[in-house]
N, C-alpha and C positions, 0 to 999 in steps of 0.2 A: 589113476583115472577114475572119474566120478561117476561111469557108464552104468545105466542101471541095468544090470541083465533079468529077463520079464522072463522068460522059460523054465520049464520045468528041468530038472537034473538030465531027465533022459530026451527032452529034444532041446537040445543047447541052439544058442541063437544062431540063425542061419546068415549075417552078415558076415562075411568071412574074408580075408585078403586070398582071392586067384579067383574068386566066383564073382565080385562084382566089376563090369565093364562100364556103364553107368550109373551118375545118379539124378536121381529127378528131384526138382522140388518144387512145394507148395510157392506163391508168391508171397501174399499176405502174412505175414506173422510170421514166415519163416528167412526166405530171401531177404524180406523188407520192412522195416515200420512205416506202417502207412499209416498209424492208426490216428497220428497227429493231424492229416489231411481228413481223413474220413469224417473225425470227431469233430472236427471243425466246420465240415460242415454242415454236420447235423444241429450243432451248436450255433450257425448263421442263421437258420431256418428258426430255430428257437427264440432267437433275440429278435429277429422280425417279428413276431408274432407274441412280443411283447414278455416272453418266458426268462427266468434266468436262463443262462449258460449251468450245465450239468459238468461236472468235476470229471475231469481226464480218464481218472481210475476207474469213473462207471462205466464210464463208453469204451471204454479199450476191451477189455472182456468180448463185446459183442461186435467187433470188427468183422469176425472172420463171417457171420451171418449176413455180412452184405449190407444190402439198404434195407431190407428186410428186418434185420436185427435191430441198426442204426436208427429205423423210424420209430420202431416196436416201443425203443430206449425212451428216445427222444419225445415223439409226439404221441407216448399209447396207442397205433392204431396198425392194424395189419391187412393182408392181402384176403379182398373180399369185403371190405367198407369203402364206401361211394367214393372218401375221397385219397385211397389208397394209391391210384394209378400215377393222379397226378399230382400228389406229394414224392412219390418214387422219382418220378421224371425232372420235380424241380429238385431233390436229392441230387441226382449223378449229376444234372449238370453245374451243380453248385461244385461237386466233388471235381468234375472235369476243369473248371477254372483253375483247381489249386491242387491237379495232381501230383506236382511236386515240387509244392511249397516247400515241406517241411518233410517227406518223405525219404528216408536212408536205406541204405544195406546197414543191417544187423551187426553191431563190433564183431570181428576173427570172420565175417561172411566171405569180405575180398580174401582175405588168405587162405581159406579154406577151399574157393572157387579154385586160386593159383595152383593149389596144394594136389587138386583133384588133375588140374592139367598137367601139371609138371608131371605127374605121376601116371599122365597117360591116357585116365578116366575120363567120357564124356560125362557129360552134364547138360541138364535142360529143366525148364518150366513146366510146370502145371498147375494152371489154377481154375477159380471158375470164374475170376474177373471175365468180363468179355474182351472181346481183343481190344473193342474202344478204347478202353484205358489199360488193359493189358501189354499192347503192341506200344503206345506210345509210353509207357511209364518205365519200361525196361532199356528201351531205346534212349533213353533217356538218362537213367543211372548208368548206362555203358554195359547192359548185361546182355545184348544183341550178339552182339560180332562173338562171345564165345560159347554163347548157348546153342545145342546141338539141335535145339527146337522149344520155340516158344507155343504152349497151346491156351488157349483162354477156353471161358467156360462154352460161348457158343460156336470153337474150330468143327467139335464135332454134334453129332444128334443130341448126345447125351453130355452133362455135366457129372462130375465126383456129386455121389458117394458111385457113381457105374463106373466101369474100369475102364469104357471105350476112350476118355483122352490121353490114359496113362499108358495105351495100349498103342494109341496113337504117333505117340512121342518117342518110343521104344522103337517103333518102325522109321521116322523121321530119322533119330538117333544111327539107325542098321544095328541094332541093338535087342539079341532075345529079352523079350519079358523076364523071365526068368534069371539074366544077369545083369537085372534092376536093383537099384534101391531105392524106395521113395518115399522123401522126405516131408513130415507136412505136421502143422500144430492145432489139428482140429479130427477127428473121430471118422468123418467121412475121408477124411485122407488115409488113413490106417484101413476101413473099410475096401476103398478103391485099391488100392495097393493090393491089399489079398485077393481081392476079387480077379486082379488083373497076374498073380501069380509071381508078384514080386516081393522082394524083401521091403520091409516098412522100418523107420526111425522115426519114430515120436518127439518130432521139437519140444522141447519144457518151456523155451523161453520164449514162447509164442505167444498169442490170443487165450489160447486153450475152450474160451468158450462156457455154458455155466454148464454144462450137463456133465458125466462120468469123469471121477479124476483121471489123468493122462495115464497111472499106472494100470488102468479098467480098459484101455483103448485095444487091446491084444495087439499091439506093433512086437514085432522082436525085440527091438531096444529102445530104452530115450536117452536122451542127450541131453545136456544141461546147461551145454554150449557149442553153437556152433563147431569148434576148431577139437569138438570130440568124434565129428565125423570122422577125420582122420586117423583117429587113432584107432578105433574101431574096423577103417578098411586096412589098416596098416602101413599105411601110407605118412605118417605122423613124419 
């Protein structure tokens, strides 16, 4: 097993087979590659306005940052320049066109989901998509009918890195916080996670994002593939 265990000798990682009842996951970068949709259309916006197309490799990194990331990339400019708002807004809804053009579950994702049910384990979402494209794009790959709760970034007050959606979902689920695991390939997911007093798993094979390497993130474990969830809950 490739599992990196991040703990020190004397607090050994806390994902354990008989403690976790659910698990929750990130969307972006973890559940899904979305980043060919995103890129895309930040890469539409670009060619209209007369720019090359920027190279997959760049923009993928900055997925998980939203359209915020996606514009920063794409066109230099961020939240609090005049014309931020309404390059945001033709952003998503270029994004909403082609939410899932090219959009997948992650290879071992379906079997890993299976693997979680056969074995009993609920499962659910958490992202800070909004539900707009959150509710329709899950609905969509089929991950509806067996998620125990889908929450996007505005279900509740607050978005990740704050615990309230993951705290959310855990109740949605009937599911103590505490016999969470939750899964996600960006920094404030490992944050929310602890905030919210659950166990955390650091996707590798995510977005990741340019800031702290994923071993910096303090999750309990990472994973380096999907279908090591299992093995890790014991469940394999």
């Amino acid at each position: 097993m490739s599992t990196v265990d991040l703990c020190e000798p004397a607090q050994r990682v806390r994902v354990l087979p008989g403690l976790t009842r659910a698990v929750l996951f990130d969307l972006d970068g973890t559940l899904v590659d979305s980043a060919p949709d995103l890129a895309g259309a930040a890469n539409d916006m670009r060619l209209q306005r007369g720019l090359p197309a920027l190279g997959f490799a760049q923009l993928r990194p900055m997925v998980g940052a939203g359209a915020r990331g996606m514009l920063g990339l794409a066109l230099d400019i961020a939240p609090g320049h005049a014309d931020y708002e309404a390059l945001k807004n033709e952003f998503l809804d270029r994004y909403e066109r082609r939410l899932t053009q090219e959009t997948r579950l992650f290879d071992e994702m379906q079997a890993t989901l299976d693997g979680l049910a056969a074995a009993g384990l609920a499962w659910g979402i958490v992202t800070n998509k909004a539900e707009r494209f959150a509710l329709p794009l899950t609905q969509a790959l089929g991950l509806q009918a067996g998620a125990r709760a889908v929450i996007g970034g505005d279900t509740t007050p607050h978005a990740k890195p704050h615990p309230a959606p993951l705290l959310e979902a855990a109740k949605r689920a009937q599911v103590l916080p505490e016999h969470c695991v939750y899964v996600g390939d960006d920094e404030r997911d490992i944050i929310a996670g602890r905030a919210a007093g659950m166990q955390t798993v650091a996707a590798a094979w995510g977005y990741l994002g340019n800031g702290k390497p994923v071993g910096a993130w303090g999750a309990d474990i990472v994973i380096s593939r999907p279908a090591e969830l299992l093995e890790v809950l014991g469940v394999a």
